[in-house]
Residue, then its C-alpha position, 0 to 999 in steps of 0.5 A: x649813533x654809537x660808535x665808540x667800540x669802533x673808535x677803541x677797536x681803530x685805536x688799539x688794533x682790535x677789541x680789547x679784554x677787560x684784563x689787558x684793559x685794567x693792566x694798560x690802566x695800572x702801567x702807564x707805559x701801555x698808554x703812552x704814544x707809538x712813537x714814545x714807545x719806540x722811542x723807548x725801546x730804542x733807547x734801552x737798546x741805546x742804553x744796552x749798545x752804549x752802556x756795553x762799549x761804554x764798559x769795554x772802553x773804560x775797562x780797555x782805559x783801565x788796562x791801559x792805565x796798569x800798562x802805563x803803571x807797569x811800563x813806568x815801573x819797567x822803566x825804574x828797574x831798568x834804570x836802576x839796574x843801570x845805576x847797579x851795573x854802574x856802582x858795580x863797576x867801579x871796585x874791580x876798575x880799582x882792584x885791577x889799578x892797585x894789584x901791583x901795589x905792595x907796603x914797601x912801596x915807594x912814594x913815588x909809586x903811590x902817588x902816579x898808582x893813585x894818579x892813573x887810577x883817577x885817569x882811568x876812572x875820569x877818562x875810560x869809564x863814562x858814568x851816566x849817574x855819578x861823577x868822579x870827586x878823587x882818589x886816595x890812598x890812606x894808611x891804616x890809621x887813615x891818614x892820607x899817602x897819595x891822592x889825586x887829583x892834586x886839588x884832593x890832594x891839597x883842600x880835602x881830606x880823605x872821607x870819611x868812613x864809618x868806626x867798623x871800617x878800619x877793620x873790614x879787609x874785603x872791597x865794599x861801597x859806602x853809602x852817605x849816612x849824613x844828609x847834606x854831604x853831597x857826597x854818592x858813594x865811597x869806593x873802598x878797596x883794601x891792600x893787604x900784606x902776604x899775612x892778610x892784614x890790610x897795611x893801606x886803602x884806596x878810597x873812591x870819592x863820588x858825587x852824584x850828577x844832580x841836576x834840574x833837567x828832566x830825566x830821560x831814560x837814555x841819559x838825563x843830559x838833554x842838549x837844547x839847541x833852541x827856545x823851542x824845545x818841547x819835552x818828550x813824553x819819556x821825561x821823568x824826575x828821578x831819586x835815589x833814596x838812601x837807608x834813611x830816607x835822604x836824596x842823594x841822587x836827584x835829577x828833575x826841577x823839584x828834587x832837592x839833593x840832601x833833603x829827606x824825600x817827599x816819597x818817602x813816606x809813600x815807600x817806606x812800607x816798600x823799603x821794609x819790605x824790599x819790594x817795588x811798586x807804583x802809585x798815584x802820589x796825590x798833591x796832598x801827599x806830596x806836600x803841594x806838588x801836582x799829582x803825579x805816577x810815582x815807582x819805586x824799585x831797589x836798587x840791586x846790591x844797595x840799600x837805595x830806592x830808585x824813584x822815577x815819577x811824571x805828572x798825572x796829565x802827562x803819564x796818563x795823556x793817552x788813556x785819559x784821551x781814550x777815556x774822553x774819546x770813549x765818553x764823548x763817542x758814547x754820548x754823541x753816537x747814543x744822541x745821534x742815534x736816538x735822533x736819527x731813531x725819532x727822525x725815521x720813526x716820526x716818519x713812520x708814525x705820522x700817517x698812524x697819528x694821522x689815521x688814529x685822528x681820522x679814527x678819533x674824528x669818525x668816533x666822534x660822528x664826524x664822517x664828512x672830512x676825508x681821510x688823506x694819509x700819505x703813505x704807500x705801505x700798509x698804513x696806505x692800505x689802512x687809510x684806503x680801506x678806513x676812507x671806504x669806511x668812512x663813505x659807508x658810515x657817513x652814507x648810512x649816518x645821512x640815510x638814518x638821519x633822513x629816516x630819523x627826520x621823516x619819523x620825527x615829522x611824523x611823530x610831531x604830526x601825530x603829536x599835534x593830531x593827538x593834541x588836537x584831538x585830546x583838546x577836541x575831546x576835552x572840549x566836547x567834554x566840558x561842553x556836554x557837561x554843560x549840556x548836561x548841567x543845563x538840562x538838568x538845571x532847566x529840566x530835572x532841577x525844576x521839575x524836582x523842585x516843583x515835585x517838592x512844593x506839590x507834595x509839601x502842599x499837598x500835605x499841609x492842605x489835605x487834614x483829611x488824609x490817614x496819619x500813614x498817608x500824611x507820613x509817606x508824603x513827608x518822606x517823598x517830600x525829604x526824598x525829593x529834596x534829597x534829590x535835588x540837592x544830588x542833582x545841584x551838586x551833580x550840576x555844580x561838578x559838570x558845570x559849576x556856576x562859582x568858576x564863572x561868576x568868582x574865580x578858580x579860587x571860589x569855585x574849588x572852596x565851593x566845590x571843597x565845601x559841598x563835595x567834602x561835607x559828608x567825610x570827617x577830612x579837615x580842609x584847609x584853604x590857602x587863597x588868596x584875594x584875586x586881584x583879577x581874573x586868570x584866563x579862561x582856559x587856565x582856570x578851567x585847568x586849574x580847577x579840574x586838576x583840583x577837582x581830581x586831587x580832591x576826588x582822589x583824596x577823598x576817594x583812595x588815601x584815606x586822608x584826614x586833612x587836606x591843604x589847597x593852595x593857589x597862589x599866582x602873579x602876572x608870570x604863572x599860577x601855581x595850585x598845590x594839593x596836599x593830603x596826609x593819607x596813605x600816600x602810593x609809589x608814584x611808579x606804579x600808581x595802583x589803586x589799593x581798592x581797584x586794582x586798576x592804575x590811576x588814569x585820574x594822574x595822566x589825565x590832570x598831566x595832559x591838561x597840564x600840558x595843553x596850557x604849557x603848564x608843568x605837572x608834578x606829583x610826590x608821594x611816597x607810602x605811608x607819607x601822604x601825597x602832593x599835587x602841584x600844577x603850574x601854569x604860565x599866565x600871559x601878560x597880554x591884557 
């Protein structure tokens, strides 16, 4: 029963062209499951959706990060425009001290202008970067005149300024050039005479207010109150760089005043070319610190760089949070989505691997298991319509079957008729040929031997008889004995005594012997000794089937050797004849002389089959031909 283009047309929806069948072959994603295939499609959408939120969340970290970059770098030119507002402050906070003084001075006023400046400085103005160390006043070969407080006064000298400064006349801020000092800055306003010559200078001494609590922008005095306390977010390190490269102003735990700074480095580039910027500062660059955001801006009016830094965890806290947040949705949102995708579709595609069972089960001939799909939607549909389906094959498979069954019962009965009939036919044919073969033994054989003898004794006993009488009488003699021999050969084919007496073996060499004596074909024999006799009705089989190998050899292949063998055992006989002559397709065994198909191999086929034997028979043109009969021989005794 075929039903395998039902099977495919179930399976794919409909009948599939050669073309869409090839390309299903070529691309495996074609032969993949329904349920894999949504599955796919709901990933690439999954990867598209996810891969989208996954760009403009990063590039919304990204943006968040230059705001953060940005934010630190508005912090340190705040700060730093701080720091100018604070330095800028202090020379005219000194010109306005020192406006009265004039070179005729007494001590006394030196001393309490000097004095007051000081108070001012210290106790009006609160500066948040630098503190105020002392005040004096020097004369022009810089030797002190006044100075305050009274411990400037009495253990330090006057700072010192660069060789150039004596002759500057015009109020400045000196920057340390030497690391280690200590020292912020030099406030220095020159008193000059009604000639413009400079006759005294106030100095300004500062010290920076280091320290190693973090930077707060507000201020970077932070009071702790308790153990507790937290660092806010807007905690940072600070530096002030000086021309050279040497902190001179630093405010976190790490920064070390008077030494060259680890930034500097990183900034140079910046410092040459007065300009701000910001950057990570990697643990290598830095020198073993952990990496964190560095900005760097000038210092308005100065030489300095004002450096702000904070730790990476700490500056980038929220986009990297963002960007964790954004990674973490994206992978939990695309594994549940592709979870909730295959829990709804295997929801959907069990009925249709349900049905494509069903389908693949009624392909293979199985109809007698019903189709049970529960669904309500068109797979419903499907499943009812394929379950009437099933009943209409499975009702027609049992009718074909029945009918199949009745013709094959008919078909045995013929069989066994025709075989009987065939066996009947066989039989009355070798009983006529009996017959026959008595009647011409007991009647014609006698008769012609008698003939013989009478015309051989009449010959011999009447000399009287004329020379041409005499000569007649020889030939009818020769002729009658010539015809007795045809008759003993003919009784020797219908009924040959040899099978009965000696064997199949025996009688086909007898019947080889007389049949072939008058051809020029060689005949070899290869029989051996009998150690008993084989059933009746096998050798009757074996040696008609011989017989028409033999006829036909002789009679249509023009052969000049022929081989005979027999060889048997307690389990089977087994006769093989080979000749060497012109050989014929056994497809179409048409008799070269006749025109007419050879009836001899169906016949010796069918006797073959009526004893269970096998019938084969090889030949090919121009390679001779093989007959070869096996037969089972029964170890009944």
């Amino acid at each position: 029963m075929e039903v395998g283009p039902l099977a495919a047309s179930l399976r794919y929806g409909r009948a599939m062209p050669g073309g869409l069948v090839r390309m299903s072959r070529r691309w495996n994603f074609r032969r993949w499951g329904l349920q894999r295939r949504i599955m796919a499609y709901v990933a690439i959408g999954l990867l598209a959706v996810s891969g989208t939120f996954l760009y403009l969340g990063l590039r919304a970290v990204d943006q968040s990060t230059q705001l953060v970059f940005d934010e630190r770098l508005a912090i340190a030119q705040n700060v730093a425009a701080a720091l100018a507002r604070e330095t800028d402050h202090l020379i005219p906070d000194v010109e306005e001290q020192v406006v009265a003084l004039t070179s005729d001075a007494d001590v006394a006023l030196l001393e309490a202008t000097v004095a007051d400046t000081y108070a001012h400085l210290t106790t009006a103005d609160d500066f948040v970067f630098f503190s105020i160390d002392g005040v004096w006043l020097v004369d022009d070969r810089g030797e002190s005149l006044a100075a305050a407080p009274r411990s400037a006064a009495l253990n330090k000298t006057p700072p010192s300024l660069p060789p150039s400064e004596p002759s500057e006349d015009r109020a400045r801020l000196v920057w340390p050039e030497e690391a280690g000092s200590g020292r912020f800055l030099t406030v220095v306003v020159p008193l000059l005479n009604e000639d413009g010559s400079v006759w005294a200078r106030m100095l300004v001494d500062t010290r920076g207010r280091n320290t190693r609590e973090n930077f707060v922008p507000s201020g970077f005095r932070v009071d702790r109150e308790d153990e507790g306390y937290v660092a806010p977010i807007s905690e940072y390190h600070m530096e002030v760089v000086g021309p050279a490269g040497t902190v001179i102003l630093g405010v976190g735990p790490d920064e070390e005043v008077g030494a060259r700074s680890v930034h500097f480095e990183v900034i140079s580039d910046w410092v040459r070319a007065g300009v701000s910027g910001t950057t990570l500062h990697t643990a290598e660059e830095s020198g073993g610190a952990e990496t964190h955001l560095m900005a760097a801006v000038p210092v308005p009016s100065s030489p300095l760089y004002l450096v702000i830094e904070q730790d990476e965890d700490v500056a980038l806290a929220v986009p990297d949070q963002f960007r964790r947040q954004v990674l973490l949705i994206s992978v939990i949102g695309f594994v549940a989505t592709l979870s909730v995708a295959w829990v709804t579709t295997r929801r959907v595609v069990r009925p249709t691997e349900l049905l494509t069972a069903a389908a693949e089960q009624m392909a293979a001939g199985e109809l007698s298991t019903p189709i049970r799909v529960d669904a309500q939607d068109e797979i419903g549909v499907l499943a009812e319509h394929l379950e009437v389906m099933r009943q209409q094959l499975q009702r027609a498979l049992t009718e074909v079957e029945t009918a199949n069954s009745e013709l094959e019962s008919r078909v045995q009965e013929r069989t066994r008729q025709l075989e009987e009939l065939v066996h009947r036919v066989l039989t009355v044919q070798e009983d006529e040929r009996r017959r026959v073969a008595l009647e011409l033994h007991d009647d014609t054989a006698q008769a012609l031997t008698a003939l013989s003898m009478r015309l051989d004794a009449v010959a011999r006993k009447d000399e009287r008889l004329e020379p041409e009488i005499a000569e007649e009488l020889r030939e009818a003699h020769q002729m009658a004995g010539s015809t007795l021999e045809g008759v003993r050969r003919m009784i020797n084919a219908l009924g040959p005594a040899a099978l009965e007496r000696r064997g199949v073996g025996a009688a086909l060499h007898s019947y080889a012997e007389e049949f072939l004596a008058r051809s020029e074909m060689e005949i070899e024999f290869d029989v051996p000794a009998a150690r008993r006799r084989l059933p009746e009705n096998v050798e009757l089989t074996l040696y008609r089937i011989g017989q028409e190998a033999l006829n036909n050899a002789v009679g249509h292949s023009q052969a000049t050797r022929v081989q005979v063998t027999l060889v048997h055992d307690e389990h089977a006989a087994t006769l093989t004849v080979t000749d060497d002559g012109v050989g014929f397709e056994v497809a179409n065994p048409v008799r070269a002389n006749t025109g007419s198909r050879g009836l001899g191999i169906a016949g010796m086929r069918e006797r073959a089959r009526l004893v269970n034997g096998s019938f084969a028979i090889e030949s090919t043109p121009g390679r001779g031909t093989t007959v070869r009969v096996e037969v089972p021989v029964s170890t009944d005794d």
